[in-house]
ZAMARGU-4260 file (C-alpha; in steps of 0.2 Angstrom, whole numbers, plus 5000, padded with zeros to 4 digits):
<rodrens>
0) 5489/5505/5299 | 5495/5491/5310 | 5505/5496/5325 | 5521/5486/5319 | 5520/5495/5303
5) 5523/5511/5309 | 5537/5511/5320 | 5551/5516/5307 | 5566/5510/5316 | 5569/5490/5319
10) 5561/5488/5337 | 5573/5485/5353 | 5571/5468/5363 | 5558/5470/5377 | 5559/5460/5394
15) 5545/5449/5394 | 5546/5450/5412 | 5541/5466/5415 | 5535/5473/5401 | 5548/5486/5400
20) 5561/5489/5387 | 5578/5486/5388 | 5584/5502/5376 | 5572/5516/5368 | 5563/5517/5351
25) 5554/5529/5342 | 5536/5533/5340 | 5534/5547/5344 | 5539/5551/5360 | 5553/5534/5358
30) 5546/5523/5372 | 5545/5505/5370 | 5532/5496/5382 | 5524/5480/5375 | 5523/5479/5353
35) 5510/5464/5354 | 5497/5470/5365 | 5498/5491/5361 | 5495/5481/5344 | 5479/5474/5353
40) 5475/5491/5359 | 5476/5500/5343 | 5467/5488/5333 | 5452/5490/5348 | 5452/5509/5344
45) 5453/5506/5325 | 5435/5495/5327 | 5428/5506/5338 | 5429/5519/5324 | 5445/5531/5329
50) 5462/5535/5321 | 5474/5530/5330 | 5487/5541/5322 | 5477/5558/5328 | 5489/5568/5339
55) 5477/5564/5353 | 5478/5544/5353 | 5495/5545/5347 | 5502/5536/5364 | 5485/5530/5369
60) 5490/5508/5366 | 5507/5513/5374 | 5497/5520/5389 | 5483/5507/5389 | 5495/5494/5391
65) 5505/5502/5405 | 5489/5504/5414 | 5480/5487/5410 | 5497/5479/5419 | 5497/5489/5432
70) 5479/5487/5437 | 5484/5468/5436 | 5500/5466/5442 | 5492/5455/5458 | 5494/5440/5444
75) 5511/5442/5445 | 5515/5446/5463 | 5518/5435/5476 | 5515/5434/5495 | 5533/5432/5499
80) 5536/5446/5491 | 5521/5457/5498 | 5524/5451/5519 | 5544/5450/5516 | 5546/5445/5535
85) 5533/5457/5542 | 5529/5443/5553 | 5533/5448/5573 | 5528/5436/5588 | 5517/5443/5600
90) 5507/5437/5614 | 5492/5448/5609 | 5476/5440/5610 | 5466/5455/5604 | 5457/5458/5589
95) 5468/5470/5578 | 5458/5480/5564 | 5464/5491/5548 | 5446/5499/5542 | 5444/5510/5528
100) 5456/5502/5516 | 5456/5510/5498 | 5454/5496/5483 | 5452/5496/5465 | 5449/5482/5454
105) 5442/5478/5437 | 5427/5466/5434 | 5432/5453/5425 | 5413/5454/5418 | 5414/5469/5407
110) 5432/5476/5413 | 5426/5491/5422 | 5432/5497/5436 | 5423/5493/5455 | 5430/5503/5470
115) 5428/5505/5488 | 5435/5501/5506 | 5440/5488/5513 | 5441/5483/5534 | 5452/5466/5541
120) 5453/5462/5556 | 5461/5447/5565 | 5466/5440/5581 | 5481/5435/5584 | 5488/5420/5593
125) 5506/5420/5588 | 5508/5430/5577 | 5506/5450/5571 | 5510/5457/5554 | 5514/5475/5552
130) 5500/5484/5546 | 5503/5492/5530 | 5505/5472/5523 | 5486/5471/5525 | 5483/5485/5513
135) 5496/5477/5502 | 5486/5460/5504 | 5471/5468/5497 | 5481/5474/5483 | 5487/5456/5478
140) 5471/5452/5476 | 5459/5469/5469 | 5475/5472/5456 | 5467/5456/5445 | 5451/5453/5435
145) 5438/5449/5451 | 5420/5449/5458 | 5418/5456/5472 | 5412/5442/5481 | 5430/5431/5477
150) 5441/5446/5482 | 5432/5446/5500 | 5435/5429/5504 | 5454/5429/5495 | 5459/5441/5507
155) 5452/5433/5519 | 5461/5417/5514 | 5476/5422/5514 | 5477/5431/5532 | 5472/5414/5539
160) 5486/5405/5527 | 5501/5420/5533 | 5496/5421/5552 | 5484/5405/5558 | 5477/5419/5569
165) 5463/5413/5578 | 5450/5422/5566 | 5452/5432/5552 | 5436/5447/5546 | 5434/5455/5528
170) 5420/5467/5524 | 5420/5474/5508 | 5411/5489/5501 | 5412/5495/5484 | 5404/5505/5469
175) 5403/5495/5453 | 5402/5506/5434 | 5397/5491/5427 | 5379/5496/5439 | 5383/5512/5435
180) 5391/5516/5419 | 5380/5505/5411 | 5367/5492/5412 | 5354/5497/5425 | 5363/5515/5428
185) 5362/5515/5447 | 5376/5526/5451 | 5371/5525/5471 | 5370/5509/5471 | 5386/5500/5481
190) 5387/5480/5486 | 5395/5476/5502 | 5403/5457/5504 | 5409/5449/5521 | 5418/5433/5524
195) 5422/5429/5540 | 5433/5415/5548 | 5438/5404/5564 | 5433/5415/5579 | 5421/5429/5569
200) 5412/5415/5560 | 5408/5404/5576 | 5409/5417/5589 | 5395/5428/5587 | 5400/5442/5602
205) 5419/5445/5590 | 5410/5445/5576 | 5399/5456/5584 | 5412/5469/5593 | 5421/5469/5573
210) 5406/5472/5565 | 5402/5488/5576 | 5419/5494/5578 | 5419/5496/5556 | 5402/5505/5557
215) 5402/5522/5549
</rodrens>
């Protein structure tokens, strides 16, 4: 049975815009999320061989498609809103370095999840940005389907683009269940990424000082 044949009650609006519903309802549990793409999600469940009217799946599409926007919510978020003046002036001319930074993204191969940490470093000229702007930079960019490889040099991208620092450093190290789950089945296997700009790229003593500075 389709989803939109077994809602009961005629189905309230739904803002397009964020996926949320303007009034409640009912399933089972009343919520409203997205109708078209919980539609999606049931028919997938439906050909995989489930029932998605089983107590257990009940609220699975609903759930599915709460999660699939969240883990790619970077389509929809901008840099304005991320920085949102963060931006200080600073005569600081010494490299600056957030190491360690958790991401999780979603191959756009298969759709499974990679994972890992994430170091940034830049050097300023004149210009700093508070910190916690460069974890929500990686965000922007892991929270969409990605390769490892074009997440790297995006966040890199984008520091030189927000602060025109004199160089800008992204390593990226991350566990993929598309190696792991599947496939070859390497489950200690893990893929590290660099992209290096200005200074780090041509200046072979900063890249080295940021390189040793993120060693485990």
């Amino acid at each position: 049975m389709a989803l939109h044949d077994s809602l009961t009650m005629m189905r309230l609006p739904v803002d397009s815009s964020s996926h949320y519903a303007v009034d409640i309802d009912v399933r089972t549990a009343g919520e409203v999320y997205d109708p078209a793409f919980e539609a999606v999600i049931e028919q997938m469940l439906v050909r995989l061989g489930e029932d998605p009217d089983r107590e257990g799946l009940k609220r699975t599409p609903l759930r599915v498609a709460k999660a699939l926007d969240f883990l790619t919510s970077g389509y929809t978020t901008s840099m304005d809103q991320v920085i949102n003046n963060a931006l200080f002036q600073s005569e600081s001319e010494d490299m600056v370095i957030v190491k360690d930074i958790e991401f999780y993204s979603l191959c756009e191969h298969h759709m499974l999840p990679f994972f890992g940490k994430v170091h940034v470093a830049y050097v300023p000229k004149d210009k700093i940005i508070g910190l916690s702007k460069i974890a929500r930079v990686v965000d922007v960019f892991a929270r969409r389907l990605q390769v490892q490889e074009r997440l790297t040099n995006q966040i890199a991208d984008a520091m030189m683009e927000i602060l025109e620092p004199g160089g800008v450093a992204v390593v990226a190290e991350a566990s993929h269940f598309c190696m792991m789950m599947r496939g070859v089945q390497k489950q200690n296997s893990s893929t590290i990424t660099s992209a290096m700009r200005g200074s780090f790229r041509d200046d072979a003593r900063t890249r080295g000082e940021f390189m040793a500075l993120v060693r485990p």
